[in-house]
C-alpha beads as a LAMMPS data file, in Angstrom:
LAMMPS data file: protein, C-alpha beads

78 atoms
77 bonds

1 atom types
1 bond types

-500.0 500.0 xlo xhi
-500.0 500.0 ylo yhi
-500.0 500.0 zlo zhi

Masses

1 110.0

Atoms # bond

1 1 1 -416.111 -162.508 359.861
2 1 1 -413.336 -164.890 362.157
3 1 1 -410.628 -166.582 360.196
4 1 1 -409.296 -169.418 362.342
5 1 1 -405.798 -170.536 360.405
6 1 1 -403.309 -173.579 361.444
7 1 1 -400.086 -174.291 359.737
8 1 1 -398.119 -177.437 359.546
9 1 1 -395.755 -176.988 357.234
10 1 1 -396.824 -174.926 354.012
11 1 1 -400.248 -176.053 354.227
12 1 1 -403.470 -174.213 355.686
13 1 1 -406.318 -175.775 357.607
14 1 1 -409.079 -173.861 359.370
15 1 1 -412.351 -172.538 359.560
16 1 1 -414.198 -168.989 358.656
17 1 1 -417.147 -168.032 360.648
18 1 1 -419.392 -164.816 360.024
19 1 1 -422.651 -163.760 358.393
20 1 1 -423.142 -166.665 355.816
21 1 1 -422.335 -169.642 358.242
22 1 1 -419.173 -171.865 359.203
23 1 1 -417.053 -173.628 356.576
24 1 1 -414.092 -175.382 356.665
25 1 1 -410.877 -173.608 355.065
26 1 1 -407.816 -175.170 353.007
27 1 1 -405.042 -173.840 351.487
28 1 1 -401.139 -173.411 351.705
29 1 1 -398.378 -170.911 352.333
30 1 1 -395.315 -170.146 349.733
31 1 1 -393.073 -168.056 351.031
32 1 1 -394.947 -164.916 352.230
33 1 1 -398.036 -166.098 349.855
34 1 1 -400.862 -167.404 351.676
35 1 1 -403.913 -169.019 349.731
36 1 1 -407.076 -169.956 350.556
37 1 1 -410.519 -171.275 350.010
38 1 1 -413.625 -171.927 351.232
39 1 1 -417.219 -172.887 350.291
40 1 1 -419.935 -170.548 351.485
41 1 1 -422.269 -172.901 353.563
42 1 1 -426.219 -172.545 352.193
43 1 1 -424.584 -171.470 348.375
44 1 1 -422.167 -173.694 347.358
45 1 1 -419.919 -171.271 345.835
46 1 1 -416.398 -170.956 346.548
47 1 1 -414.489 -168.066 347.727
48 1 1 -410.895 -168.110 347.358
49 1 1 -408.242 -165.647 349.186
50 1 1 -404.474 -164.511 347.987
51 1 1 -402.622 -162.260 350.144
52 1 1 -399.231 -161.833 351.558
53 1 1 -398.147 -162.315 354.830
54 1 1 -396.689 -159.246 356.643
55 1 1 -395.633 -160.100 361.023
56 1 1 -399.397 -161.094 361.572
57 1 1 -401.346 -159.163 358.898
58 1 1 -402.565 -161.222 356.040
59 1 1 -403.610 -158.142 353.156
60 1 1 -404.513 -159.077 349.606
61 1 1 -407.814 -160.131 347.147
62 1 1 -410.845 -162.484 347.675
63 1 1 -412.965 -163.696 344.504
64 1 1 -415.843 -165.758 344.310
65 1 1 -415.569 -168.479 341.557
66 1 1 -418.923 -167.720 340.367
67 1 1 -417.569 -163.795 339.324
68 1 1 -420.599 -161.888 341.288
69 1 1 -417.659 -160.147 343.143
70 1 1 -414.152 -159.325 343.818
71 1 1 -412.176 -157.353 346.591
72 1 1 -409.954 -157.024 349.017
73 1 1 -409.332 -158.166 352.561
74 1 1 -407.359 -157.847 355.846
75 1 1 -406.557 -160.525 358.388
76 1 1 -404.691 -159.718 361.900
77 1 1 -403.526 -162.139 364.300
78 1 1 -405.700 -161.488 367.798

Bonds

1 1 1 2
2 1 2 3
3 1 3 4
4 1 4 5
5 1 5 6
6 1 6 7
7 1 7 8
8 1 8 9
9 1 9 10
10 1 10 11
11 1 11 12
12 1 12 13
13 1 13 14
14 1 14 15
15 1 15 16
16 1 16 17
17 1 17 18
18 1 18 19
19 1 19 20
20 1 20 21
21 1 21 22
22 1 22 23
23 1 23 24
24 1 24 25
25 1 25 26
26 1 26 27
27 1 27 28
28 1 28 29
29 1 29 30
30 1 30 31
31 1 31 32
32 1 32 33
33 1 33 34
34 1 34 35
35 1 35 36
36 1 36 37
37 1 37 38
38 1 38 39
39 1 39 40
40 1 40 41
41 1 41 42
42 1 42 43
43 1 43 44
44 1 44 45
45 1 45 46
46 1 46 47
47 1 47 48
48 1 48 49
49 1 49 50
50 1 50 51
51 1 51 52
52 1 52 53
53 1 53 54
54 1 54 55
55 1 55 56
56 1 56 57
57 1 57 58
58 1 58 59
59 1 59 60
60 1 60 61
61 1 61 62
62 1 62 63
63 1 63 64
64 1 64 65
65 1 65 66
66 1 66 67
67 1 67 68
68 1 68 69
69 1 69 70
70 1 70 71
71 1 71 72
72 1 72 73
73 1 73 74
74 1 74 75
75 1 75 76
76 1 76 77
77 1 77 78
């Protein structure tokens, strides 16, 4: 999966690309708290992402909103 991110100010715009398609990605940043969501493409069910921001590594949970799953992820600047 490819995470494109770009801040303006504390909010999050973007786009994730992978497996399951290309979707658009919103969200914001607080401090060292990133969050963000997107819709999987074909599905309709939203995926949303929590993690902290550490240099350029993004580490923390994903969920989808319909509960079939939970985990963790890791994002790294290229």
């Amino acid at each position: 999966m490819e995470l494109m991110i770009e801040q303006a100010g504390d909010e999050l715009t973007g786009s994730v690309s992978g497996d399951v398609g290309n979707a658009p990605i919103m969200g914001k940043v607080e401090n060292d708290m990133v969050t963000f969501s997107h819709v999987l493409p074909d599905y309709g069910v939203s995926v949303a992402y929590t993690g902290k921001l550490e240099g350029n590594t993004i580490t923390g949970t994903v969920s989808f909103a319909d509960g079939a799953a939970t985990g963790n992820f890791r994002a790294q600047k290229k």
